[in-house]
C-alpha positions as CSV (number, residue, x, y, z in Angstrom):
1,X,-17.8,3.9,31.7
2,X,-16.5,6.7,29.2
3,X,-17.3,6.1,25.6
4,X,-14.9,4.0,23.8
5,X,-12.0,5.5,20.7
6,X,-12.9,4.4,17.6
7,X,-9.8,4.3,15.9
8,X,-11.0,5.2,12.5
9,X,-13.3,7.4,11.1
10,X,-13.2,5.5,7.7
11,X,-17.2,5.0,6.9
12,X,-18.2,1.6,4.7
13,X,-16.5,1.8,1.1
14,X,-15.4,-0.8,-1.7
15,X,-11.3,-1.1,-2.1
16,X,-9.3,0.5,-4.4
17,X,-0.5,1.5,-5.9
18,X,3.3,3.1,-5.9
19,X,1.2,6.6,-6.4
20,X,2.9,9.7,-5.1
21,X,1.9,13.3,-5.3
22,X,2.2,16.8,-4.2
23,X,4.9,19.4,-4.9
24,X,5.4,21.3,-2.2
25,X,5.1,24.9,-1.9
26,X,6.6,27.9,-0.1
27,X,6.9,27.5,3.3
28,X,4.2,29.7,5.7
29,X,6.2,32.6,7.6
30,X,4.8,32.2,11.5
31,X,2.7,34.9,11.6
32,X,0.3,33.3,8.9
33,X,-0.3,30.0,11.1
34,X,-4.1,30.6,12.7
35,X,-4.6,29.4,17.0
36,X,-6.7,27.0,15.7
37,X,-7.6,24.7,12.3
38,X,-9.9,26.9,10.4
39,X,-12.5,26.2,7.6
40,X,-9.8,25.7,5.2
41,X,-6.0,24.4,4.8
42,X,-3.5,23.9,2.6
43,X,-4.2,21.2,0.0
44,X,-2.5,17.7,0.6
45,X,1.1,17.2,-0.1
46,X,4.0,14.6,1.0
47,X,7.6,14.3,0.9
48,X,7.9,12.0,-1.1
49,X,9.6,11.9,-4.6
50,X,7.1,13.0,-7.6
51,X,7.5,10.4,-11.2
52,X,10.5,11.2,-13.4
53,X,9.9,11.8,-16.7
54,X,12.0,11.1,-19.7
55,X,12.7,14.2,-22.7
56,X,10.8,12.3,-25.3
57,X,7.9,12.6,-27.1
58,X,4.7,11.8,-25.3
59,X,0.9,11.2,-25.8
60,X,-2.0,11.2,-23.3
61,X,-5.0,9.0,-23.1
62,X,-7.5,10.0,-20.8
63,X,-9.0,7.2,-19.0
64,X,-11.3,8.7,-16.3
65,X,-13.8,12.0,-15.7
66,X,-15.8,11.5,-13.0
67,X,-17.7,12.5,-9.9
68,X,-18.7,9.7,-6.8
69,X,-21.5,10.0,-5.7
70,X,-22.2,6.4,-4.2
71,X,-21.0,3.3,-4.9
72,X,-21.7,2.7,-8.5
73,X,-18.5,2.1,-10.8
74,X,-17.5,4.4,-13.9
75,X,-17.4,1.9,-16.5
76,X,-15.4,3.7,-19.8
77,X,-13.2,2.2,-22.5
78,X,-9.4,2.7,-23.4
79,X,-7.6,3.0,-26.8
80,X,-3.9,2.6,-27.2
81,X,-2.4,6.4,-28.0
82,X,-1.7,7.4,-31.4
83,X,2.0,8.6,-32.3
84,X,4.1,7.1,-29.6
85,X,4.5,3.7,-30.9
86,X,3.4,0.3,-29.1
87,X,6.2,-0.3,-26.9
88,X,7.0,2.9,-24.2
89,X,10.0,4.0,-22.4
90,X,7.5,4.9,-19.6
91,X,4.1,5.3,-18.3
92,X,3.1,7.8,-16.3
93,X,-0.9,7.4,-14.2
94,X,-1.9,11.0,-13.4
95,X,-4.9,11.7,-10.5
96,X,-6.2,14.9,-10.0
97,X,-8.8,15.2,-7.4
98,X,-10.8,17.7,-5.9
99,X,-13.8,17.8,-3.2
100,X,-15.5,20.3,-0.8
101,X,-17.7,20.3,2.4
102,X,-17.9,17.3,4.7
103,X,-16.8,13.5,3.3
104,X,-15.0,10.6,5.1
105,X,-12.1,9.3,3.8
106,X,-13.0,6.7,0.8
107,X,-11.2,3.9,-0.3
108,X,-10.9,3.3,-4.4
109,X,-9.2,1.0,-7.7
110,X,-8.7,1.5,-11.3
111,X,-8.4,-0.8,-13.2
112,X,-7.5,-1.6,-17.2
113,X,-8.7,-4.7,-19.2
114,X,-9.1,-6.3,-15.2
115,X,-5.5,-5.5,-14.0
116,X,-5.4,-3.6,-10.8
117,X,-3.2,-0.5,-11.6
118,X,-4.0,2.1,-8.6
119,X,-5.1,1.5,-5.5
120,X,-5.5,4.5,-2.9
121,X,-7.3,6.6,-0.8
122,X,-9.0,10.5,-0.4
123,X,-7.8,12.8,1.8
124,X,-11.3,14.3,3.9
125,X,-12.0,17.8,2.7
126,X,-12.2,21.3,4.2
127,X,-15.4,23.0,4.2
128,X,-13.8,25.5,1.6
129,X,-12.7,22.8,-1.2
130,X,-9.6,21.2,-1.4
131,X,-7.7,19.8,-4.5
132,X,-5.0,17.1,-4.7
133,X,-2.9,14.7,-7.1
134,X,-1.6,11.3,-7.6
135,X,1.4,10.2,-9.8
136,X,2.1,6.7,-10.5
137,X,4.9,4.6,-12.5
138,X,2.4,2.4,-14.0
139,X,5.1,1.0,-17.3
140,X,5.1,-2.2,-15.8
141,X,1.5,-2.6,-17.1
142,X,2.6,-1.8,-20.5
143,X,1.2,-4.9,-22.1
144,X,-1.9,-4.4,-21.3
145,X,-2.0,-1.3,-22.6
146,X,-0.8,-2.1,-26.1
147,X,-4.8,-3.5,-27.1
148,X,-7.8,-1.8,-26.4
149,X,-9.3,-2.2,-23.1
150,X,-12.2,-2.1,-20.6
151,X,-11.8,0.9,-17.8
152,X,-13.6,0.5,-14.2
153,X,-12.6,2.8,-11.4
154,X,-14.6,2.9,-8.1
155,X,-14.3,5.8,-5.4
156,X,-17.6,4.3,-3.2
157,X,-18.8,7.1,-1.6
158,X,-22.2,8.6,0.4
159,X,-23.5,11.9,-0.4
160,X,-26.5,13.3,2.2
161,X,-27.7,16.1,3.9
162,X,-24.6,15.3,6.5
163,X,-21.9,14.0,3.9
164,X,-22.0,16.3,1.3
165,X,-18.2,16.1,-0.5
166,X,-18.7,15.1,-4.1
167,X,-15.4,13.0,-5.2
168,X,-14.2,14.5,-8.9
169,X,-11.2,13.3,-10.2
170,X,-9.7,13.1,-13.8
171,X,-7.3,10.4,-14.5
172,X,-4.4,10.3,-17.4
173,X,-2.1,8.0,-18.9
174,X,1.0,10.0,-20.2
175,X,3.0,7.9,-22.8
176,X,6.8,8.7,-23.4
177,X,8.0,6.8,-26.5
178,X,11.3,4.7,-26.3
179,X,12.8,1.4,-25.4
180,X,11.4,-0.4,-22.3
181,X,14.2,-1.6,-19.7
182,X,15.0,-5.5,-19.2
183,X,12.7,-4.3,-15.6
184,X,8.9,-4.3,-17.8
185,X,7.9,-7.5,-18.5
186,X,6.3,-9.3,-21.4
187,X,3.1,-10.1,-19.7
188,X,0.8,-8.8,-17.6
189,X,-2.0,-11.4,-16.7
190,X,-4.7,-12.1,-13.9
191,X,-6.1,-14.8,-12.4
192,X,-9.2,-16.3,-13.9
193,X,-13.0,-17.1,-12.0
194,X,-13.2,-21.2,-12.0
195,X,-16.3,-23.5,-9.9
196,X,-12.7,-24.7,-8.5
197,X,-11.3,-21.2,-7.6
198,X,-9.1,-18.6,-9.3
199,X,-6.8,-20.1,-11.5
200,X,-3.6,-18.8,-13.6
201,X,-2.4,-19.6,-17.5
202,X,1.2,-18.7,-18.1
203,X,2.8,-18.8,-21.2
204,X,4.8,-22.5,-21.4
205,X,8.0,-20.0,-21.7
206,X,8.1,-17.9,-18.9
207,X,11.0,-17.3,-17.1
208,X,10.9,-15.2,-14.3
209,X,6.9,-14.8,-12.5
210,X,6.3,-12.5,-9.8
211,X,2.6,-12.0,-8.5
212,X,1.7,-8.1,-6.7
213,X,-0.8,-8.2,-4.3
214,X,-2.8,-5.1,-3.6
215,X,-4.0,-6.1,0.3
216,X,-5.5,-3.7,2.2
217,X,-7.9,-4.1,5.0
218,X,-10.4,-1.8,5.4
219,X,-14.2,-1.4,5.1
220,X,-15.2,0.1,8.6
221,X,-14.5,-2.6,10.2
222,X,-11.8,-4.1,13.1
223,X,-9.7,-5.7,10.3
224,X,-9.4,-1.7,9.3
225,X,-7.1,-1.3,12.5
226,X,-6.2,-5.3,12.7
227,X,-3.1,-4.8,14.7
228,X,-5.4,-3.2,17.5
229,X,-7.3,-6.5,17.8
230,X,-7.1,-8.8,20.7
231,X,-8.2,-12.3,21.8
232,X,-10.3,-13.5,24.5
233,X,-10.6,-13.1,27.0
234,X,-9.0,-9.4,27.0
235,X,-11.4,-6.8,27.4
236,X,-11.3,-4.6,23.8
237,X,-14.1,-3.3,21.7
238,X,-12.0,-5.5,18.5
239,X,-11.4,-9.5,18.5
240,X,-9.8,-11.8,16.7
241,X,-9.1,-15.5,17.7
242,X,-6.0,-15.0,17.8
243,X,-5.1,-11.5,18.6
244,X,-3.4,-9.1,16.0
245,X,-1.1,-11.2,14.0
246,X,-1.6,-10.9,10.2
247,X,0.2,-12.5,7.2
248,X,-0.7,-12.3,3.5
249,X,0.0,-15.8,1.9
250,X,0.0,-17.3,-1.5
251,X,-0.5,-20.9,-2.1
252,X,0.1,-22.8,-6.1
253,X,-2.1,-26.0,-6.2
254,X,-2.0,-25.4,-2.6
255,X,1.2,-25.2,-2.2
256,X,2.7,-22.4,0.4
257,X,4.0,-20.0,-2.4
258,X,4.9,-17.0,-1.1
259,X,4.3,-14.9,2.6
260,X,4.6,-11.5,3.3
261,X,3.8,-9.0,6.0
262,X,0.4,-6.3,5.3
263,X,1.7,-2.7,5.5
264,X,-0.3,-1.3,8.3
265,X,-2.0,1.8,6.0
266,X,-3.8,4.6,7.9
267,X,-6.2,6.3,6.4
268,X,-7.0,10.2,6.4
269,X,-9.8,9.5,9.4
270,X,-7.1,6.8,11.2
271,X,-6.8,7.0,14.8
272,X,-9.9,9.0,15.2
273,X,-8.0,11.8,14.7
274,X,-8.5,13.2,10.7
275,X,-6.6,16.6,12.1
276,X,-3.3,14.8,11.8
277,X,-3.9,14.1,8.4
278,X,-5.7,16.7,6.2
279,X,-2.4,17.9,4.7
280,X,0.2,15.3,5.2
281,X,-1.3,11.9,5.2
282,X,0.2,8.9,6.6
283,X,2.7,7.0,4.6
284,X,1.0,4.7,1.7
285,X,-2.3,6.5,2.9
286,X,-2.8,7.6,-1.1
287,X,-0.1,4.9,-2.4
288,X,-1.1,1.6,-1.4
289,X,2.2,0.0,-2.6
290,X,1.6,-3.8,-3.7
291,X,3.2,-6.7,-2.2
292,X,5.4,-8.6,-4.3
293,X,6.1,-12.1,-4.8
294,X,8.7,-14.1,-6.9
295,X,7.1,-17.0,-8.1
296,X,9.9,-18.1,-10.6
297,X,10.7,-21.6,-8.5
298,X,7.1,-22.1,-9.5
299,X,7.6,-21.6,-13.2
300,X,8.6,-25.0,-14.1
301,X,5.2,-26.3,-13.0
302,X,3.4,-23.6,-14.2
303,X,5.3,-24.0,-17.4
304,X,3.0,-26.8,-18.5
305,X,0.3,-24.5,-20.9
306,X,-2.4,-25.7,-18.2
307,X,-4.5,-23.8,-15.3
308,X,-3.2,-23.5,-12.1
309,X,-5.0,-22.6,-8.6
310,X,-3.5,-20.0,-7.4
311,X,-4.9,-18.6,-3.8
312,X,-4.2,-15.2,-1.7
313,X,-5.4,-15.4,2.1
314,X,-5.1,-13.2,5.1
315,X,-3.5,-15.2,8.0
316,X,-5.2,-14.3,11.4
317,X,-8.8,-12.6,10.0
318,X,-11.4,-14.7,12.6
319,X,-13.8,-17.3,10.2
320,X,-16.2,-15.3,8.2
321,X,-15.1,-12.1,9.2
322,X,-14.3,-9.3,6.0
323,X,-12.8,-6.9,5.5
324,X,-9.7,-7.3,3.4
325,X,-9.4,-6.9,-0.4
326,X,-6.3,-8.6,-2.0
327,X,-6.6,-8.3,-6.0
328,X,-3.8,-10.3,-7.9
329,X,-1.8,-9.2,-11.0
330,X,1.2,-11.7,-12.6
331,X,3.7,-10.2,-14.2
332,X,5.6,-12.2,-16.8
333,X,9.0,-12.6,-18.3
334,X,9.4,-14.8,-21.4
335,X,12.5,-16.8,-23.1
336,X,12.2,-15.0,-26.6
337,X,14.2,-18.2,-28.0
338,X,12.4,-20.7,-26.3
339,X,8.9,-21.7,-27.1
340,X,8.6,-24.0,-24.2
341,X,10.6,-23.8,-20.7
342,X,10.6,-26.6,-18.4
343,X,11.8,-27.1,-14.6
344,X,11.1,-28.0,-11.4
345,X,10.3,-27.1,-8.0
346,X,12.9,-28.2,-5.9
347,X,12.7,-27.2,-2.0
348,X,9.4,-25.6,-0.3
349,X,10.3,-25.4,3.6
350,X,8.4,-23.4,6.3
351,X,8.6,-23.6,9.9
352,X,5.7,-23.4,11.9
353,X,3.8,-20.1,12.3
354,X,5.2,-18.3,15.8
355,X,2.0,-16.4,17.3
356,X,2.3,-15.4,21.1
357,X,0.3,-13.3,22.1
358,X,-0.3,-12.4,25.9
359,X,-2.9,-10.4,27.9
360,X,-2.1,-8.8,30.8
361,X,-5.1,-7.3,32.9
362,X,-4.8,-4.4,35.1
363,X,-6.0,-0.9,35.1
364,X,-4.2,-0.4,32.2
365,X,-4.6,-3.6,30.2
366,X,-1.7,-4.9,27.8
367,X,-1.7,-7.6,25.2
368,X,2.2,-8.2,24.2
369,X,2.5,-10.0,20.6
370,X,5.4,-11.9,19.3
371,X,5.0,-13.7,15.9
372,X,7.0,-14.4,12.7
373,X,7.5,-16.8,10.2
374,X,9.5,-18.7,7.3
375,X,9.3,-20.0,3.9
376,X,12.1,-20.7,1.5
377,X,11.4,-22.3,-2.0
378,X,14.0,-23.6,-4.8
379,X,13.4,-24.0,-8.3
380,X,15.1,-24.5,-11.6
381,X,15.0,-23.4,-15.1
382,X,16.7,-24.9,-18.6
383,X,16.5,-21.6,-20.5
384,X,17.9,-20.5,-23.7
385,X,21.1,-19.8,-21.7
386,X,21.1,-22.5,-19.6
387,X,19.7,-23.8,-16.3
388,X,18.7,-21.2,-14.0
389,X,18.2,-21.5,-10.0
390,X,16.2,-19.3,-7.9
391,X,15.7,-19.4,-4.6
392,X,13.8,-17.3,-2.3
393,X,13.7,-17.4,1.1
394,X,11.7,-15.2,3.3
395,X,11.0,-13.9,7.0
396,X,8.5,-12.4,9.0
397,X,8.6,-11.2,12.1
398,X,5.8,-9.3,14.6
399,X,6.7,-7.4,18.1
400,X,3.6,-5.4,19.4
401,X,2.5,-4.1,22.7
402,X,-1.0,-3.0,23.5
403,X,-2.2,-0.6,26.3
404,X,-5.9,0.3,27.2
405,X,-7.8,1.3,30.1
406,X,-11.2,0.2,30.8
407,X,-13.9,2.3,28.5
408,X,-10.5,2.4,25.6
409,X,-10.5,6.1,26.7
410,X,-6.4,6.0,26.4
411,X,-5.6,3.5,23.9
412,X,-2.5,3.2,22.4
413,X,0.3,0.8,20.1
414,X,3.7,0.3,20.1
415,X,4.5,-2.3,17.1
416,X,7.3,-3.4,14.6
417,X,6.8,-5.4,11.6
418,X,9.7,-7.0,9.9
419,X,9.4,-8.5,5.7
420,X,13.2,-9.5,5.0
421,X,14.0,-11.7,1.9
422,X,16.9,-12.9,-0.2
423,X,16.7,-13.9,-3.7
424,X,19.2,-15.7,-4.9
425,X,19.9,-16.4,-8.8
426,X,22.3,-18.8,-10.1
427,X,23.2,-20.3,-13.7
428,X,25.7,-19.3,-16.3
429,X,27.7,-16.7,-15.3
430,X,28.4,-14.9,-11.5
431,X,25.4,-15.1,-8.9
432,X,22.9,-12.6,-8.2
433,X,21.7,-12.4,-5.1
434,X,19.2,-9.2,-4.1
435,X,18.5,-8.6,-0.2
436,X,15.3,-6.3,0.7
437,X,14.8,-5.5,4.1
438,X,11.5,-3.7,5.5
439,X,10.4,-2.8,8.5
440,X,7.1,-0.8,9.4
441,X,6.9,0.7,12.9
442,X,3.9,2.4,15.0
443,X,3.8,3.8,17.9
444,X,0.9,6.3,19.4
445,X,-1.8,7.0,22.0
446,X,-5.0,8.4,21.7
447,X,-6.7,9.6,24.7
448,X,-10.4,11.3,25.6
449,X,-9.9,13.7,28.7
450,X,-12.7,14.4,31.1
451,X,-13.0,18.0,29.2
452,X,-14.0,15.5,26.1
453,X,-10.7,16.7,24.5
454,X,-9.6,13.9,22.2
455,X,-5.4,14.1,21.6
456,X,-3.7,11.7,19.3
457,X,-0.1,11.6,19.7
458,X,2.0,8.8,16.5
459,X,4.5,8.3,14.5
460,X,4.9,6.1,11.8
461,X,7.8,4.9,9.9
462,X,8.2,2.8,6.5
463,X,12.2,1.6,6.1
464,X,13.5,-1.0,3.7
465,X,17.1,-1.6,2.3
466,X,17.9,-3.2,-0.7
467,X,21.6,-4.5,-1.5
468,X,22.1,-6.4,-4.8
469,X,25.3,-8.7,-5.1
470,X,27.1,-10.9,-8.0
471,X,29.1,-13.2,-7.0
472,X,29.3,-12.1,-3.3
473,X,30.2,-8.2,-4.2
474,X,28.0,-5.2,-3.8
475,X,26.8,-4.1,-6.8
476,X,23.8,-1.7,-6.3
477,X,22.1,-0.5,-2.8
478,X,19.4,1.6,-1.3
479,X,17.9,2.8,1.7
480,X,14.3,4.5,2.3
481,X,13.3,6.3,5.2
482,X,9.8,7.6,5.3
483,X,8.7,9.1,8.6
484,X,5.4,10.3,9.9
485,X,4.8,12.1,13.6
486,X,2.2,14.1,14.2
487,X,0.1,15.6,17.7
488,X,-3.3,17.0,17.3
489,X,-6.1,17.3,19.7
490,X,-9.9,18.7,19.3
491,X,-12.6,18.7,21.8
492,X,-15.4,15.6,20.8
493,X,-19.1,15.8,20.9
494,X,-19.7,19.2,19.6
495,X,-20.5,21.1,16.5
496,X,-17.4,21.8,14.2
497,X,-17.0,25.5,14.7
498,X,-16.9,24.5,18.6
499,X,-14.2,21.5,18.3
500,X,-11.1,24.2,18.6
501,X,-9.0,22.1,16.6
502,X,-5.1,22.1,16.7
503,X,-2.2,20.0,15.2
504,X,1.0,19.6,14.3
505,X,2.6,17.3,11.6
506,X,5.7,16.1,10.1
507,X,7.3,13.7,7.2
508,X,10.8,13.3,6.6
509,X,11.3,11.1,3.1
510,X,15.0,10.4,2.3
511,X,16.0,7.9,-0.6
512,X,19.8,7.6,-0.9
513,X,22.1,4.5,-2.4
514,X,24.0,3.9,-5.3
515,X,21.4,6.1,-8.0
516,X,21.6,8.9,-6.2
517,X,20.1,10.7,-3.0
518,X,16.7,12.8,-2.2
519,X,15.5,14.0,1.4
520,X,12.8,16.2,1.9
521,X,11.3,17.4,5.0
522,X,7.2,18.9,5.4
523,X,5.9,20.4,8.7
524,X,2.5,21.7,9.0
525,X,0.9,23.4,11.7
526,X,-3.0,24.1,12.2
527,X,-3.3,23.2,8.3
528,X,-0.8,25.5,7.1
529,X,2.5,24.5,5.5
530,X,5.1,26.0,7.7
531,X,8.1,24.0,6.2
532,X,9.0,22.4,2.8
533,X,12.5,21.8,2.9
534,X,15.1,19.6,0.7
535,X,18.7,18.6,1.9
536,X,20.4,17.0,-0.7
């Protein structure tokens, strides 16, 4: 039996989004791309959009200088800027990285005064040094940033005779003064450490609550590459009791809150394969995008000035099995003319969780996955301008085949996650109903060849559409596009100068809808940037 794929090369680290980075640069002419990955490449880079900034005056708090080492946490402090006022236009999170010689890929979070406000991951470096940044629209944490604060930011991280890559980064807040939109809210809050659980306070006039969820699953482990796992009494190196299904739930006094699918993240090792990712990384790899849920038919009953249990779990992770982090930050809208709202939860509906999953044994084994769920919740509101509905309803759904042959030396996925919800908001005036649509896809196969070459061949894809409508007519939309495929192959069990590395990547971002359109296309090959090219 041939040794099996491990589909990550992620070692051990403590968790740490929307963060993008990169700029681009002048695409390679042919004759500069090498037969083979060298001991250097161009520095990381993706398609996606970099932070607009506004034309007004700005100030800069520095809020991290650090090197990671292990896994001991910079502990700092942060102090409101001086000269752009207390209330911000926007705010802009700036990291710039760098690290040289050998490192995995670590996993790390900032956060300010306890709220979570980046999560992401490192790219792996060349042997040469490589350097790379992360930008982040971080105004919706503007309330916390109005009072001094503590600062903790973790990168965990070994450092050896083997591992050598020292993690340095520098991190920035970048103030720009003027009016926040209706979009920032009033409060930022997290949940609070009881002997009963993890409890919530909101203010007895809040009018709008939606909690972010920053769930990733990671640490080395199988819940790293969940959708690969499989039940008994299939024949796979990862288990779970009920094969690959995951949903991330939260539950109000036990209540079933709010569901949502996990975006299936890749790091910079993923797939065993970190030659697919050392310039462009998978999409999310370095933005770990939260999940969002509107809790506002929950308000009336949180409304009530006392503390609430409020509880995020991983659907489908076997009994005492880690592996997933899943901090929680509410954000809060208040009634400025109301010191106390009150409502009601209506309507909380699910159906039953679907969860088929079939194994099919052969000499290629197949495990074929169907699952999904539903969840609608109703509440209402008596505001300063009236009663307010809202009601959210929202669907899951799982499709996934699994192929392996005995020893996992060809392993490979073809799967489609589905996260569609409607909120619908009623009251004085027209209704407003916003639909958001996302789908995550994967489909590769790595294989080990009797030559020991190992060859990963996967795309990737990250969709969603979002139409907003009053009273039945369109009134804003958008559509997002982010594609990954990449093919790279390097020959196992040999020192690095012997590997004979090559690869190919691509990522097409487009954004288009009623603000406006962006699409921008990167290609790589061997570690150089051969295209960097913008259509609209």
């Amino acid at each position: 039996m041939r040794r099996r794929i491990v589909m990550s090369m992620l070692a051990g680290a403590t968790l740490l989004a929307s963060a993008l980075f990169g700029t681009g640069a002048a695409a390679a002419q042919a004759a500069d791309v090498p037969a083979e990955f060298g001991t250097d490449w161009h520095d990381p880079v993706t398609a996606a959009p970099s932070v607009e900034r506004p034309h007004t005056t700005s100030c800069q708090v520095t809020l991290a200088d650090v090197q990671f080492r292990d896994f001991t946490p910079y502990r700092g402090a942060y102090t409101p800027p001086q000269g752009c006022g207390d209330h911000w236009s926007k705010v802009v999170l700036r990291l710039d990285g760098k690290v040289k010689g050998r490192q995995y890929d670590r996993l790390g979070y900032l956060h300010v005064g306890g709220v979570e406000i980046l999560r992401t991951s490192t790219p792996e470096p060349s042997p040469d040094g490589i350097e790379w940044h992360v930008e982040k629209d971080v105004t919706r944490y503007s309330d916390t940033f109005r009072s001094p604060q503590d600062v903790e930011m973790l990168i965990g991280n070994v450092v050896n005779d083997t591992y050598t890559g020292v993690i340095d980064v520098h991190v920035t807040l970048t103030f720009y003064a003027g009016h926040p939109t209706r979009q920032t809210p009033d409060r930022v809050l997290t949940l609070a450490d009881t002997p009963d659980g993890t409890v919530l306070t909101t203010p007895r006039n809040s009018e709008r609550i939606v909690a972010e969820v920053y769930a990733t699953g990671s640490g080395g482990g199988c819940e790293e590459f969940w959708y690969l796992t499989v039940a008994d009494p299939a024949s796979y190196s990862c288990k779970a009791d009920h094969g690959p299904y995951r949903e991330v739930q939260i539950k109000v006094d036990g209540q079933l809150a709010g569901i949502a699918a996990p975006f299936p993240n890749v790091w910079t090792g993923g797939w065993s394969n970190p030659f697919l990712w050392y310039v462009v990384p998978a999409p999310g790899a370095f933005d770990v995008r939260p999940i969002e849920y509107d809790l506002t038919p929950f308000a009336g009953l949180l409304n009530d000035g006392r503390a609430h249990r409020v509880e995020v779990s991983v659907v489908g992770v076997p009994a005492g099995q880690s592996g997933w982090s899943a901090p929680v930050n509410v954000l809060v809208w208040q009634d400025a003319h109301r010191a106390h709202v009150t409502g009601a939860l209506t309507g909380n509906k699910a159906t039953d969780i679907a969860n088929s999953s079939t194994y099919l044994p052969g000499s290629e084994n197949r495990v074929n996955t169907e699952a999904g769920h539903r969840l609608t919740v109703s509440g209402y509101l008596d505001t300063s301008h009236g009663r307010m509905t809202t009601t959210v309803t929202r669907t899951l759904a799982n499709t996934s085949v699994h192929r392996w042959t005995d020893g996992e030396n060809t392993d490979g996925l073809d799967a489609t996650w589905s996260d569609d919800q409607t909120v619908t908001v009623g009251g004085h005036g027209p209704a407003r109903t916003t639909h958001t649509d996302r789908t995550y896809t994967m489909n590769g196969t790595t294989t080990i060849g009797a030559d020991d070459r190992l060859r990963t061949v996967l795309t990737l894809g990250d969709r969603a559409s979002v139409v907003e409508l009053r009273d039945g007519r369109r009134t804003a939309w958008s559509r997002l596009d982010d594609t990954y495929s990449g093919d790279a192959a390097y020959t196992i069990n040999v020192p690095r100068d012997q590997r004979h590395a090559v690869g190919t990547s691509t990522e097409r971002y487009r954004l288009y809808g009623s603000d406006g359109c962006y699409d921008r296309s990167l290609t790589t090959v061997q570690g150089v940037l051969t295209e960097d090219r913008e259509r609209c």
